[in-house]
N, C-alpha and C positions, 0 to 999 in steps of 0.2 A: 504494500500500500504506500509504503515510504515513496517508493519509485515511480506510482504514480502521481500521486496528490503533494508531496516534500511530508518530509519529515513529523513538523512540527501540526500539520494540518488531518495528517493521517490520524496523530494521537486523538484530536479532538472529534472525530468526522463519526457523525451518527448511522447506524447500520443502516438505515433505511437506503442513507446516499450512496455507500458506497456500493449494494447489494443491487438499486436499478442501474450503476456504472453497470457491472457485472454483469446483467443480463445482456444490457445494450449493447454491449463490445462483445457478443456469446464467450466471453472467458468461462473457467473451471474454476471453482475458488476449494482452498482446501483453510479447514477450519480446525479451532482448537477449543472452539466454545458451543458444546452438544447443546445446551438450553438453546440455542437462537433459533430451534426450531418449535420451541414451546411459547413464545414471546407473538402475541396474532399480529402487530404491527411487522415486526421480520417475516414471521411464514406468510403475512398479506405481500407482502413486494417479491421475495420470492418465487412463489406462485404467480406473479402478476409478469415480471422479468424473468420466469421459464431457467430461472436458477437451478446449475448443475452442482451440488456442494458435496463432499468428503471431511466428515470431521472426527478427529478425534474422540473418545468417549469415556476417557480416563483423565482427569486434570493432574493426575497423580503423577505423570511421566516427567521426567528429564528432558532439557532440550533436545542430547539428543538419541532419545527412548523418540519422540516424539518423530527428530526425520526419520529415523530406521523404517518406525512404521509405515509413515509415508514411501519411502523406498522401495521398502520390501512389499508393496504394495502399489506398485505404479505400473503394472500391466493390467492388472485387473480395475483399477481407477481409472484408465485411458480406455478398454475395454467398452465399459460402462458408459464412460463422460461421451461414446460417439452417438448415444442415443440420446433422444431431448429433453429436456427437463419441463418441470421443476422437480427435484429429488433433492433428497442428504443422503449420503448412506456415511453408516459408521465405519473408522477404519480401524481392524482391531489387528492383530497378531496373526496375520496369514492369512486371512479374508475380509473382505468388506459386506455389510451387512444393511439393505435396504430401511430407512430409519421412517421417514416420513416422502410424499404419503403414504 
């Protein structure tokens, strides 16, 4: 987000903006924050911007407990991300797992 929006704008930048960015530009976002799909202001834009999301589902992880997964997990994420959204699926320890809807 840094690299798109700088730095200091990213910190402050409410989901809603950054998540219709995301649909608009069809990017992939991969996430670390599992609630933003229980939050109806986030799952409305979401679903509204055809959001393809992968997130985490342990806050418990290490940074980098965190890429690993993402890593070890990036054929089956691309897989996935070629079909349309809006989806989350969680990314856990060897598979990813359809979250909402």
């Amino acid at each position: 987000m840094a690299s798109v929006y700088g730095e200091q704008a990213a910190q402050g930048l409410e989901d809603e903006r950054w998540l219709a960015d995301v649909g608009r530009h069809d990017w992939i976002v991969l996430l670390k924050d599992d609630a933003i799909r229980r939050r109806p202001s986030e799952r409305d834009v979401l679903a509204a911007a055809k959001v393809r999301a992968f997130c985490l589902t342990n806050a418990q992880l290490r940074a980098s407990e965190q890429s690993t997964r993402f890593v070890s997990n990036i054929n089956r994420i691309l897989r996935q991300a070629e079909k349309p959204g809006p989806y989350i699926y969680g990314v856990y320890d060897g598979y990813i797992k359809r979250l909402w809807p």
